[in-house]
N, C-alpha and C positions, 0 to 999 in steps of 0.2 A: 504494500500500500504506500502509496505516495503523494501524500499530502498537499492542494495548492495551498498559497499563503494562507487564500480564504478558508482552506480546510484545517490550519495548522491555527489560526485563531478560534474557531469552532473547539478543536481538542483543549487549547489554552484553558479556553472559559469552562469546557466539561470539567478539567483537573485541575481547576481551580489555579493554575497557573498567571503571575510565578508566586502568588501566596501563599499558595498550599503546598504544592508540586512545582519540579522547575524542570526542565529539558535537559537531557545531557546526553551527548552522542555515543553510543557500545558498537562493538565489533562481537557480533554474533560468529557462529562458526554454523551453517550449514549442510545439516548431516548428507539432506537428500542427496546434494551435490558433492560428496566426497571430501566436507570438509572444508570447504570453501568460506573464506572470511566474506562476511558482507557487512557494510557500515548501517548502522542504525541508530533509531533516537528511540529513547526509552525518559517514562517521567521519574523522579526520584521524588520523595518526600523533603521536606527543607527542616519539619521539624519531627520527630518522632512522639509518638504518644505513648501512653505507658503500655496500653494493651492493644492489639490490633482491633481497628476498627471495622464493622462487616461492611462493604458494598454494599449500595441500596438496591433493591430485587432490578430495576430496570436497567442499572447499570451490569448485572450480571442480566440480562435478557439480550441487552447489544452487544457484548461481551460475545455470550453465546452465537449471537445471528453470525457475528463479525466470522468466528472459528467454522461454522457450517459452511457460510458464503467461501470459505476457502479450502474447505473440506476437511480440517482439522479436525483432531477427535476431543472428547470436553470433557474426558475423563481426568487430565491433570487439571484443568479448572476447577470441576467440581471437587477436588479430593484439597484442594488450596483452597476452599469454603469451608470444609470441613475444620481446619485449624483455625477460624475466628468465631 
């Protein structure tokens, strides 16, 4: 997925960015392709809370569309709900 500006201020205001959450760029490794680095942005938290806070249901519902529309499986999603 790749974001235009318009879509990159859209995710901002979802994550509360940069108040809540701020941007920082990761280099992921790519299993399907053999390990392939591929550059990425990922949100990080700015301030930690003492206990994890859950996602709100709608947010794990785009969450989910997001992982089907691309064929992913939701099994490490939902099992990462399971510890908040």
């Amino acid at each position: 997925y790749r974001p235009s500006e318009a879509g990159w201020r859209r995710l901002d205001e979802k994550e509360g960015a940069p108040r809540v959450y701020c941007r920082v760029p990761v280099a992921l490794l790519d299993a399907r392709s053999g390990g392939v680095v591929v550059s990425a942005t990922s949100y990080v938290a700015r301030h930690c809370e003492p206990a994890p806070v859950a996602p709100t249901s709608a947010y794990v519902e785009c969450v989910e569309r997001g992982l089907a529309a691309h064929g992913a499986p939701l099994e490490a999603l939902h099992a990462a709900l399971e510890n908040v």
